[in-house]
C-alpha positions, -999 to +999 in steps of 0.1 A: +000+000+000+013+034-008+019+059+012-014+083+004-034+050+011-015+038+049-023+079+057-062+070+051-061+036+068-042+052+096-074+075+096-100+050+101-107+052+067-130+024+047-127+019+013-091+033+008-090+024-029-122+053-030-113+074-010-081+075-024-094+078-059-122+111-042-089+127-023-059+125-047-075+116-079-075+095-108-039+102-111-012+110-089+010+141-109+038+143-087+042+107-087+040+104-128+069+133-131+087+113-107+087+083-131+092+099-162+122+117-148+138+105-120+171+124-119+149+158-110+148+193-114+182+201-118+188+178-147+158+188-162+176+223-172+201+199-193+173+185-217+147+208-214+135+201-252+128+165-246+111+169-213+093+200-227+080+172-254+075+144-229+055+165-204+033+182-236+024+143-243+017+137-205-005+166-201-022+157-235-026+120-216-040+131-188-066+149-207-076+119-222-076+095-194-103+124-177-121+126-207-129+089-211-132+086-174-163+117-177-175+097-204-175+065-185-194+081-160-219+093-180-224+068-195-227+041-159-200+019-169-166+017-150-143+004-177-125+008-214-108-016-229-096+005-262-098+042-266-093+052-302-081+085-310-069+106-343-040+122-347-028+145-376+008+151-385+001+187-377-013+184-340+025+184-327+017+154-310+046+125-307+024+095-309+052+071-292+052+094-265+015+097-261+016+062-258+038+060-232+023+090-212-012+071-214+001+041-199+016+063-170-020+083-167-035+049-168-019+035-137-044+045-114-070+047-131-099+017-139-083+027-174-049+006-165-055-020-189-069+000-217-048+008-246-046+040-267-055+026-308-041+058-324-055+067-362-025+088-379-043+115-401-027+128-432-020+162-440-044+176-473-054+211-483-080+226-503-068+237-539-082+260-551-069+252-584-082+224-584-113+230-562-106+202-541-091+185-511-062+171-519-031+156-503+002+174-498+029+171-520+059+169-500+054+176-467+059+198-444+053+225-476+020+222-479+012+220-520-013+201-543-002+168-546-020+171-581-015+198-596+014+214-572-005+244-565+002+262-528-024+263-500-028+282-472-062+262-463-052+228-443-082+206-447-072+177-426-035+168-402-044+189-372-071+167-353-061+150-317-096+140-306-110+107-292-134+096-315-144+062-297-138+040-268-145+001-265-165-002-235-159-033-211-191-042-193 
């Protein structure tokens, strides 16, 4: 038992798993930066651009993880075994790290065996020489793969939303 749950047993406290859950969260934050970085603060400084990256992914995680859990609620269920998101090339999401954050997110959550199933969406614009959506040329200039035209309007490659969940009963 951790150290958040002895503190509510020592209290007299039934149901530590809930309670613990009501009082500290799904999640535990301080614990999750202290497994994705161990060495600590000061070491942070020396690679603040992959930590920047790892702790966008986490936050984006942890976003999830209380979506589905709202959504669980809602909907009077208490588990998910899959939770299926899309993700464009655009959304500056690292999809390896997402996946790694969610399982840290996950860990006390009734989402820790869930898995994310992550859809990568391709970048297209709308030509408007053309006068239609069409997929870029060579990425990350973003050109008619058709016709070669240039496009300031991005069509699709910037989504990050859930767009299901596979519901255990």
């Amino acid at each position: 038992m951790d150290s958040a749950k002895c503190r509510l047993a020592e209290r007299g406290e039934t149901n530590v798993e809930d309670r613990y859950v009501d009082e500290v969260g799904q999640y535990r934050s301080a614990d999750l930066f202290a497994v994705l970085f161990p060495w600590g603060p000061s070491t942070l400084r020396q690679d603040e651009e992959n930590v920047s990256r790892e702790m966008h992914e986490l936050s984006i995680a942890l976003s999830i993880v209380d979506g589905v859990l709202e959504e669980l609620r809602t909907r009077g269920v208490n588990r998910a075994s899959v939770v299926h998101l899309r993700v464009g090339k655009l959304s500056g999401v690292d999809t390896n790290a997402l996946q790694f954050s969610y399982g840290l997110a996950c860990q006390q959550a009734v989402l820790a065996e869930s898995r994310l199933a992550i859809e990568d969406v391709d970048v297209t614009v709308f030509c408007e020489a053309c006068g239609l959506e069409r997929p870029v040329r060579t990425f990350p200039i973003l050109s008619c793969a058709e016709c070669g035209a240039s496009s300031q309007r991005v069509a699709r490659g910037q989504e990050l939303e859930i767009t299901g969940m596979e519901i255990v009963a």
